[in-house]
C-alpha positions as CSV (number, residue, x, y, z in Angstrom):
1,X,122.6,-61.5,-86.0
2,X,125.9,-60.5,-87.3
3,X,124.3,-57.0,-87.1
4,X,123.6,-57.1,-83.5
5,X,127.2,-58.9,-82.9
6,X,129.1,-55.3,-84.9
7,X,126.2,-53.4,-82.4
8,X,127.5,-54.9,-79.4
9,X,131.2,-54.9,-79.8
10,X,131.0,-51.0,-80.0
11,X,129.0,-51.1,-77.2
12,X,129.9,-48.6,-74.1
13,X,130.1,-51.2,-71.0
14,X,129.8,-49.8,-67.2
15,X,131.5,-52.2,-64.5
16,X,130.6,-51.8,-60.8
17,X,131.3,-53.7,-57.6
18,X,127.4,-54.2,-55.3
19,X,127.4,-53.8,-51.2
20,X,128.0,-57.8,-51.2
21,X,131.5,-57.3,-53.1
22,X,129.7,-59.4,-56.5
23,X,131.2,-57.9,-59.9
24,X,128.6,-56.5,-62.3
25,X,128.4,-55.3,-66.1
26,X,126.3,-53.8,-68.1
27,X,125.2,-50.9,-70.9
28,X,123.6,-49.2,-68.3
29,X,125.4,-46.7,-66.3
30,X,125.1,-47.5,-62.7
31,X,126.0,-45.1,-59.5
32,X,129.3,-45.6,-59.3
33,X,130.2,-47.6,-62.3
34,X,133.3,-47.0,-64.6
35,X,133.1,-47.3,-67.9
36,X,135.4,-50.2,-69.5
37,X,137.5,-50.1,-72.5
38,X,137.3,-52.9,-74.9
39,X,139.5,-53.9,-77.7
40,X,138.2,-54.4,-81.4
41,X,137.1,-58.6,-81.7
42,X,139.8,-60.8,-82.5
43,X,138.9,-61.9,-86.1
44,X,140.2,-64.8,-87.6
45,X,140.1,-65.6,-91.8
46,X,140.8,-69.0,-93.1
47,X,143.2,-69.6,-95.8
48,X,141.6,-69.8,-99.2
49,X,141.1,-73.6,-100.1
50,X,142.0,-74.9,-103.6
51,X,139.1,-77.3,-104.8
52,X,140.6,-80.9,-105.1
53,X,140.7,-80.9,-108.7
54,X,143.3,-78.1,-108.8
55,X,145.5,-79.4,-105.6
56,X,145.7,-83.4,-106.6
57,X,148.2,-83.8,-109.2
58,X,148.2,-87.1,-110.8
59,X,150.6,-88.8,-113.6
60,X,148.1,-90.9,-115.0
61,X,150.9,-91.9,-117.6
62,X,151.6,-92.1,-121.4
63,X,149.3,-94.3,-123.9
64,X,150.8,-94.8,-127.1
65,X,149.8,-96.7,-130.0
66,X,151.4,-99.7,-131.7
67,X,152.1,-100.2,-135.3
68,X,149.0,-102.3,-135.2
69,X,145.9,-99.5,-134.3
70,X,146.0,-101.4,-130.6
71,X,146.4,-99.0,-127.9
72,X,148.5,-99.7,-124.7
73,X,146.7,-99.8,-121.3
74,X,147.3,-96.8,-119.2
75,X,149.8,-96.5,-116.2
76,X,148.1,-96.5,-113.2
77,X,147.6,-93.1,-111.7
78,X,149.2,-92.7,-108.3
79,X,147.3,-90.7,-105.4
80,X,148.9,-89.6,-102.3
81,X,147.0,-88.3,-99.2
82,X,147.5,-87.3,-95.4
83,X,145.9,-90.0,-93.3
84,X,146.4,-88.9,-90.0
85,X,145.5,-86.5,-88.4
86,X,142.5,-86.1,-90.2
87,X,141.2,-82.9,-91.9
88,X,140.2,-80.0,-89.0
89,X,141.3,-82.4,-86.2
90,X,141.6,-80.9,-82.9
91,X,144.7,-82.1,-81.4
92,X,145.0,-81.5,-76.8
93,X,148.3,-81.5,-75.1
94,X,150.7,-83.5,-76.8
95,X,154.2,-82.2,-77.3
96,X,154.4,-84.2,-80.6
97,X,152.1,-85.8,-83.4
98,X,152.9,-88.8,-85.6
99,X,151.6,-88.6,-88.4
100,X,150.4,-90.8,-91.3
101,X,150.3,-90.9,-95.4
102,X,149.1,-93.1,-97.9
103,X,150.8,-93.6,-101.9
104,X,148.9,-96.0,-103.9
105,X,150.5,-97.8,-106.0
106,X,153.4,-98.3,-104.2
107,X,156.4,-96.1,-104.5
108,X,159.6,-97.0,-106.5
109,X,163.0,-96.9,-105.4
110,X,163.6,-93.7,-107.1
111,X,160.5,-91.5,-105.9
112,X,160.9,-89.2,-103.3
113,X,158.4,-88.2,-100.4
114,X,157.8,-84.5,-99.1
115,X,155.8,-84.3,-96.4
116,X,154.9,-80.1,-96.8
117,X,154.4,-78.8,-93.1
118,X,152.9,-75.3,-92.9
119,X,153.7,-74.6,-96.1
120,X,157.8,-76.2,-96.0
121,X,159.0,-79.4,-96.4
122,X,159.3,-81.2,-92.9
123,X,163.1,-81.7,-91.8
124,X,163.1,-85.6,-91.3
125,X,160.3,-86.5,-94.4
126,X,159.0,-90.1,-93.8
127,X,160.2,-93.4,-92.2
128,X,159.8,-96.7,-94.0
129,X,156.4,-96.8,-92.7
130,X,155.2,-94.1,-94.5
131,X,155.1,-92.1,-91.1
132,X,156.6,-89.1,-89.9
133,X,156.6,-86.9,-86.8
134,X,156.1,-83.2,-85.7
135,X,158.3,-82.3,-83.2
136,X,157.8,-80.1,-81.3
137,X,154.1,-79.2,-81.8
138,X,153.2,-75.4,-81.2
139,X,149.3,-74.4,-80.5
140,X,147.7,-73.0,-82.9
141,X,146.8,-74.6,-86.4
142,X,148.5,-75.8,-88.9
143,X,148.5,-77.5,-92.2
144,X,149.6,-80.6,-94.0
145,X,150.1,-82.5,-97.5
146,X,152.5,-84.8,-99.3
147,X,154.0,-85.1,-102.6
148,X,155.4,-87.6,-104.5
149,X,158.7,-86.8,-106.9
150,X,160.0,-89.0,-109.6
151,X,164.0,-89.3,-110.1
152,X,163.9,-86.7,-112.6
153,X,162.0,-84.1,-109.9
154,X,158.3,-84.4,-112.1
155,X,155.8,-84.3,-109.4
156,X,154.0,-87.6,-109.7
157,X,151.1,-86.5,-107.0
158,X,150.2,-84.0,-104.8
159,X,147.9,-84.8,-102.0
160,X,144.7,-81.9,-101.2
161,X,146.2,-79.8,-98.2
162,X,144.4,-80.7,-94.4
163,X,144.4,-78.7,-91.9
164,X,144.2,-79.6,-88.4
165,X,144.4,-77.4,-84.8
166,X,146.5,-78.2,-81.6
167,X,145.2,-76.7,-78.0
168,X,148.4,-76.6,-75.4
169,X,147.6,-76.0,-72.0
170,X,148.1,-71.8,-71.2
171,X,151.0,-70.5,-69.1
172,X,148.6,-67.8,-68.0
173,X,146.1,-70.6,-66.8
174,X,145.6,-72.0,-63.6
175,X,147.5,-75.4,-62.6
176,X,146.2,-78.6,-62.3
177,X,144.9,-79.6,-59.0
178,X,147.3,-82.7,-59.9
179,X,150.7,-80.8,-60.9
180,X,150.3,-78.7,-57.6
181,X,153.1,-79.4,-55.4
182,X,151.5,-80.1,-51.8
């Protein structure tokens, strides 16, 4: 298949215009038909993807024994994850996203939230909510993930990075029927 598809793409095409004004193409030369130029594919190569194991950072904490042999219980570990959008989302015509993260446990007055936006920290981080917004939103796609800083800057988690995709209406493309002024 992919074959065929690298067959096809260097293809000669022949454009001609019939007695009834229809357009037609084909890889057939036809009387008068003139050959069309066509540009190498677009191609398009993900970023490479870091399994979970290596992206998550957790602090999972110190155990330490007592004088006695008795060992101490384990600090909880904290996660921290993008919950909205989701992971390859497809986002249409908005000129701004809010988006969501969840920390568990809870963070302490001293931690500090990044929220990493194609690849830099967003200007604006979170609100008390644990939100934050994208504003403004260009097309295209475009990648997400939070981290979670102690006082002392130690990175306490580090959420698995999400990608998501926003579609904008074209300037090239034809108006609505609605927008149209009458």
């Amino acid at each position: 298949m992919l074959f065929g598809a690298a067959v096809a793409s260097a293809a000669t095409v022949y454009r001609w215009v019939d007695s009834s004004g229809v357009v037609h193409y084909s890889d057939q030369p036809s009387p008068g038909a003139t050959k069309v130029e066509i540009s190498e594919a677009q191609h398009y190569s993900a970023p490479a993807v870091r399994d979970s194991s290596s992206s998550r950072y957790t602090n999972s904490g110190n155990s330490s024994s007592s004088g006695n042999g008795d060992r101490q219980p384990q600090a909880p570990s904290m996660t921290c994850d993008v919950s909205n959008p989701d992971d390859d989302a497809v986002i249409f015509n908005v000129q701004s996203l809010r988006g969501g993260i969840t920390i568990s446990p809870s963070l302490s007055a001293d931690d500090h939230v990044t929220v990493i936006y194609d690849g830099k920290p967003l200007p604006g981080g979170t609100d008390a909510s644990g939100g934050f917004t994208i504003s403004p939103l260009d097309r295209g796609t475009h990648t997400l993930a939070v981290e979670v800083a102690g006082e002392d800057g130690q990175i306490k988690c580090r959420s698995q990075q999400i990608s998501f995709h926003v579609r904008q209406p074209s300037v090239n493309g034809p108006a609505s029927p609605i927008a149209r002024p009458h």
